[in-house]
C-alpha positions, 0 to 999 in steps of 0.5 A, a space after each residue: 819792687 811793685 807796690 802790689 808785691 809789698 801789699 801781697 807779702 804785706 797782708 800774709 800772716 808773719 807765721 808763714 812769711 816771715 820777716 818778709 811780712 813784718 818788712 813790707 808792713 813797716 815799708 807800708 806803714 801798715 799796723 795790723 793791731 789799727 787797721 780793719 781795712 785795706 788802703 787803697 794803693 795810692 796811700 802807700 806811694 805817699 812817703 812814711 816820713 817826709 821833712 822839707 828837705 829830704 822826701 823819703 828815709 825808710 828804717 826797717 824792719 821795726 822792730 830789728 834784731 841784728 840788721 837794721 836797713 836804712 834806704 836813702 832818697 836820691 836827695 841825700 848824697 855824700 858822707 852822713 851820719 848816723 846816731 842811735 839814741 837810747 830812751 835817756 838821749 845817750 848815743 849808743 852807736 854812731 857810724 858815717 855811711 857813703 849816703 851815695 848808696 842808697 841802701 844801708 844796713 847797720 849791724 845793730 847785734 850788739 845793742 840791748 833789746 828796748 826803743 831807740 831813736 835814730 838821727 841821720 846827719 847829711 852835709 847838706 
């Protein structure tokens, strides 16, 4: 997808768009209630989450109510986990996901509305 496509559905009103809209601010980084003013497009190609090892792990939406969509970089291959931690450090869901796909998504329907941290293990 085109950076101009997420910002357009980005800077809609979630009213009339939607989930798409709360999706492309998370993929963007953008909190509306923090920023006055639009980026410019080359702030958005920067990745939201960077480590040494892995460059880009997008989570969305945020917040999520049934699915929770994990896009994986290329560096990640093979089988990885992933565990949702409560506020008290409790796992509340672990599965193992073919980290060759780079597109997850997790039925998160069954978990109790609040803030959860997530982990994601890779073999390497």
């Amino acid at each position: 997808m085109k950076i101009n496509t997420l910002l357009d559905i980005a800077y809609q009103s979630p009213l009339t768009g939607g989930d798409a809209v709360i999706s492309a601010r998370v993929i963007l980084g953008i909190d509306p209630d923090v920023e006055n003013e639009r980026r410019t497009k080359s702030e958005y190609v920067k990745p939201i989450q960077t480590n040494p090892t892995i460059n880009n792990i997008r989570i969305f939406p945020n917040p999520a109510n049934n699915i929770l969509y994990i896009v994986l970089d290329n560096s990640i291959d093979g089988m990885s986990s992933v565990d949702i931690f409560d506020l008290t450090g409790k796992v509340v869901y672990r599965t193992n996901i073919n980290a060759t796909l780079k597109l997850q998504n997790i039925n998160i329907s069954n978990l109790n509305k609040g803030i959860y941290s997530i982990r994601i293990s890779t073999n390497n």
